[in-house]
C-alpha positions in Angstrom: 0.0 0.0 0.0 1.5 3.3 -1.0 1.5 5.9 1.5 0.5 9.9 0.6 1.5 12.3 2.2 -0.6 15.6 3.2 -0.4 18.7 5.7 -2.9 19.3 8.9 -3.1 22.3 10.5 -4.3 22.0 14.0 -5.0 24.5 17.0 -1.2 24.7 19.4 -3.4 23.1 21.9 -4.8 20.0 19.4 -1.3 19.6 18.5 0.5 19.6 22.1 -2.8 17.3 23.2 -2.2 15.0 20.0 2.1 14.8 20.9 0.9 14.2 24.4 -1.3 11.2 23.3 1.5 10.1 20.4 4.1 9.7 23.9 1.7 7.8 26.2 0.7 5.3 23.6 4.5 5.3 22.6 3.9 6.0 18.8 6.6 6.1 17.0 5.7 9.3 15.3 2.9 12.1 14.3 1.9 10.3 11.1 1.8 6.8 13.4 -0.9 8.1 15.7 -2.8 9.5 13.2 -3.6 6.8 11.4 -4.3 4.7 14.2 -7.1 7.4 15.7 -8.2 7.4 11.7 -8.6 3.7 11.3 -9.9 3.5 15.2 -12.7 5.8 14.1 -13.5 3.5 10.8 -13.8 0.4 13.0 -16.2 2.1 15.4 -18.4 3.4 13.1 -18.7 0.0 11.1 -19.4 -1.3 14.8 -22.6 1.0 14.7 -23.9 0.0 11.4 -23.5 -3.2 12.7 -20.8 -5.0 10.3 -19.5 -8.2 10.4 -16.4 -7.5 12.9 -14.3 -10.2 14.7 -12.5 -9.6 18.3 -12.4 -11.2 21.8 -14.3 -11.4 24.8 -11.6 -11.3 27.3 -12.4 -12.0 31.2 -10.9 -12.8 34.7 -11.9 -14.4 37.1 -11.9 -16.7 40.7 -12.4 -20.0 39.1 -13.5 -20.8 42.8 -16.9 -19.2 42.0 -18.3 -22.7 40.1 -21.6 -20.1 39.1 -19.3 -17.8 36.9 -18.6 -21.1 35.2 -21.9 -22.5 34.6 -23.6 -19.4 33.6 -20.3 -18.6 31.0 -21.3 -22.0 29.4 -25.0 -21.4 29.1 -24.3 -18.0 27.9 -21.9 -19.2 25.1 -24.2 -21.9 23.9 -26.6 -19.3 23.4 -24.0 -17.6 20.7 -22.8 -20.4 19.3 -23.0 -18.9 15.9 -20.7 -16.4 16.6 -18.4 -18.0 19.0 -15.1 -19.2 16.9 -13.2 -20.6 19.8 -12.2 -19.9 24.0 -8.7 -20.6 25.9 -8.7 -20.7 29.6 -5.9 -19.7 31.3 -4.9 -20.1 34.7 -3.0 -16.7 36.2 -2.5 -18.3 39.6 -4.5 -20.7 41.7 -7.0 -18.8 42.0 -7.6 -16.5 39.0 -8.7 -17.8 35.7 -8.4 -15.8 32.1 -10.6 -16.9 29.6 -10.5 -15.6 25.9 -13.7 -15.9 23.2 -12.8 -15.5 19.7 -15.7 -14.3 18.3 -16.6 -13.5 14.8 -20.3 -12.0 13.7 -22.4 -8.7 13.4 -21.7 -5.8 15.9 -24.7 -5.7 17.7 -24.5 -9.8 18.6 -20.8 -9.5 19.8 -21.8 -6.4 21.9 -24.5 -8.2 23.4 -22.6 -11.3 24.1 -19.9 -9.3 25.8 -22.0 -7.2 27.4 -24.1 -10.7 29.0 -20.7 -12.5 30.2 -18.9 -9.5 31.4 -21.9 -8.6 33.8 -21.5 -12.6 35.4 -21.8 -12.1 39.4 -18.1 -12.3 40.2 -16.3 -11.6 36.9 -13.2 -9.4 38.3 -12.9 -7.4 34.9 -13.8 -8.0 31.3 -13.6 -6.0 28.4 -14.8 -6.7 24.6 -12.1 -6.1 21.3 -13.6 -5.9 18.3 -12.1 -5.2 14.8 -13.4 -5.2 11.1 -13.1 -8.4 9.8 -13.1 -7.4 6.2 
């Protein structure tokens, strides 16, 4: 992919806010950032017209808690469709990370994430979507 170049003027305080963000998220450069924010902003609106996108379901929890189990399962079955695969990981003895590779329209991976990560118990969980096409 050929890249073209092009000038932006922004506000002193855009720009010092945009450096600022380019060094937390250790960007390599200007041009690096931007097209990360870009391409973040294209993935989030095809999320709202509800595009096939594929991402993770990622969650932690006590794996002492047999009820985040169970009601993981019966959730999942429920997606099958979109479910492509899970890995379980244990952190310690106690703490469990489980990973769902999911695949489908925006909406149905929202509302899968949004049904496991609300479990009783899950410590923290988060959804990662991206465009699949």
């Amino acid at each position: 992919m050929s890249v073209v170049r092009f000038s932006v003027s922004l506000e002193e305080e855009l720009l010092k806010e945009l450096d600022d963000y380019i060094k937390d998220n250790n960007f390599a450069n200007r041009s690096q950032g931007l097209r990360y924010l870009i391409e973040k902003n294209i993935v989030e609106k095809k999320w709202q017209c509800n595009n096939i996108v594929a991402g993770a379901v990622v969650m932690i929890y006590d794996h002492h808690k047999k009820e985040i189990l169970a009601r993981s399962n019966d959730i999942q079955h429920d997606y099958f469709d979109v479910i492509l695969s899970s890995q379980h990981y244990h952190l310690n003895h106690d703490i469990c990370l489980e990973i769902i590779a999911v695949k489908g329209k925006a909406n149905i991976l929202t509302e899968l994430a949004d049904k496991l990560i609300s479990i009783k118990g899950i410590r923290h969980g988060k959804l990662l979507m991206s465009k699949a096409d």
